[in-house]
C-alpha positions in Angstrom: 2.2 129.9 125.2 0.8 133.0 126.8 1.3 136.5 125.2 3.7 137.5 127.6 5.8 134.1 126.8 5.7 135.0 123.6 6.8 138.5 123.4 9.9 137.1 125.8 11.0 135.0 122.7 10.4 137.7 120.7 12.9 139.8 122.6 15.3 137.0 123.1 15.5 136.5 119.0 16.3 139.8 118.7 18.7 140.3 120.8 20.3 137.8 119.2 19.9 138.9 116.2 22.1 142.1 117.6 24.8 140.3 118.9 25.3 138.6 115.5 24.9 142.1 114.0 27.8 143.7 116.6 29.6 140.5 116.2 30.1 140.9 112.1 30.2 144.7 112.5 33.3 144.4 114.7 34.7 141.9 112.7 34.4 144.0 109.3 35.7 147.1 111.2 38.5 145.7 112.5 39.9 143.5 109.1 39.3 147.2 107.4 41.4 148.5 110.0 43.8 146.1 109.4 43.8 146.7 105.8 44.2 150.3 106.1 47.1 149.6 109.2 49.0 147.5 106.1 50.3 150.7 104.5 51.9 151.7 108.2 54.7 150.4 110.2 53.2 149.9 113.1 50.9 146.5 114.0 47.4 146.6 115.4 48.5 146.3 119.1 50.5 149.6 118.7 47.6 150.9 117.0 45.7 150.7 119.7 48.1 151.5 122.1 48.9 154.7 120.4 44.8 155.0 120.4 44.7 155.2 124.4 47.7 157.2 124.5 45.6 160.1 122.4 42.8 159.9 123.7 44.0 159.2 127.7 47.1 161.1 127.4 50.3 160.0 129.0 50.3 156.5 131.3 52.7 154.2 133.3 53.4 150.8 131.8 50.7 149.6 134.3 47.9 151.3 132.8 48.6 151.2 129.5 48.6 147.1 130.3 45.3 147.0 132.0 43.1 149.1 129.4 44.6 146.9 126.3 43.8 143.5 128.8 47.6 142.5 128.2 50.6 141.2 130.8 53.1 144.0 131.9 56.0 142.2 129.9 54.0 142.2 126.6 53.2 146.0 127.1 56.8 146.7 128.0 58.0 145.2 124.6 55.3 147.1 122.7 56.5 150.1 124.3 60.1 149.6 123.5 59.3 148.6 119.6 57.4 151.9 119.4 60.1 154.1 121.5 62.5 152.5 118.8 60.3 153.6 116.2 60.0 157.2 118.0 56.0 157.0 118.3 56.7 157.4 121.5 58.7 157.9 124.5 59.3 157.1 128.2 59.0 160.4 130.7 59.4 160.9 134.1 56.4 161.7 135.9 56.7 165.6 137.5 55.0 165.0 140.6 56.7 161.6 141.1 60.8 160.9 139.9 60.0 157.3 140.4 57.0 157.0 138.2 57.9 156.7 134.6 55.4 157.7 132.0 54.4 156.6 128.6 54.3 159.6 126.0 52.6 160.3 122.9 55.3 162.1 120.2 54.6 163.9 117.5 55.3 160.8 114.8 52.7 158.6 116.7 49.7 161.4 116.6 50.2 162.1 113.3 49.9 158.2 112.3 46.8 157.9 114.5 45.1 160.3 113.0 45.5 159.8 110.3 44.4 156.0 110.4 41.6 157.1 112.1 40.4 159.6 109.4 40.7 156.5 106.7 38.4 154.2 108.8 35.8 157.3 109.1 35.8 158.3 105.6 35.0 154.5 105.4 31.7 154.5 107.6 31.1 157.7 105.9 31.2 155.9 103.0 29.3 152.8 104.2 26.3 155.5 105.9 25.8 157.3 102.4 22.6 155.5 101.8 21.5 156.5 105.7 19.1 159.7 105.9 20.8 162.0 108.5 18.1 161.1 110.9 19.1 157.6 110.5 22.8 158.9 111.4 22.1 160.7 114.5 19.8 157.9 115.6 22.6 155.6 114.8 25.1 157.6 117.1 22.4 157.7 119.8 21.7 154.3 120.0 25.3 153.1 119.8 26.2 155.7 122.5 23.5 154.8 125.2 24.6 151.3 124.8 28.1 152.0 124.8 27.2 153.9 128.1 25.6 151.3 129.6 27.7 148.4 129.1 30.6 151.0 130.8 28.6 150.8 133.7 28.3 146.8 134.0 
């Protein structure tokens, strides 16, 4: 095996050893999430329905569907559990009687922000043995490979 053969394998180990790494990260994020969802009403879909909805503002039906990779009737019925429960509610679009969009109340906000301030003060937790620089790097890291993958 030559050297650049080896440094290839190299590379491909650790790259897998990254996926692994993102694969349990998710996976411990999102059963703490679930744990911290357990003292709400509202079920992890809604969650993160309610999560686009914040940071998106309001959206049709349509969109809402495509960004959580879930059929138009399934989003429909999420929509209606959550008007019922007053997290949100259906508006008609200004520009456009015919378009009907989803909105973000005041009762929805104020349960997703405060969820998401639980699972921060958890990674804040988790980080407290990281050095600051460690932190930032972190962020950096995660953020040029978030940006990346947004372009593929």
């Amino acid at each position: 095996m030559n050297v650049r053969e080896h440094r290839n394998e190299h590379v491909n180990e650790v790259v897998a050893d990254i996926e692994k790494d993102l694969r349990y990260i998710s996976g411990i994020i999102k059963q703490h999430g679930r744990e911290i969802l357990s003292n709400y009403t509202i079920t992890p879909p809604q969650f993160i329905a309610l999560q686009w909805l914040l940071e998106d503002g309001d959206m049709t039906i349509g969109e809402l569907s495509n960004k959580m990779y879930l059929a138009f009737s399934t989003t429909t019925d999420l929509v209606d559990r959550m008007e019922k429960s007053e997290l949100v509610k259906r508006v008609k679009d200004p520009n456009d009687r015919r378009v009907v969009r989803i909105h973000l109340l005041e009762e929805g906000e104020r349960i997703i922000e405060e969820v998401i301030d639980k699972r921060q003060d958890y990674l804040q937790e988790v980080l407290k043995d990281f050095s600051g620089e460690e932190v930032v790097h972190l962020r950096e890291n995660l953020r040029k490979l978030h940006q990346d993958m947004k372009r593929d």
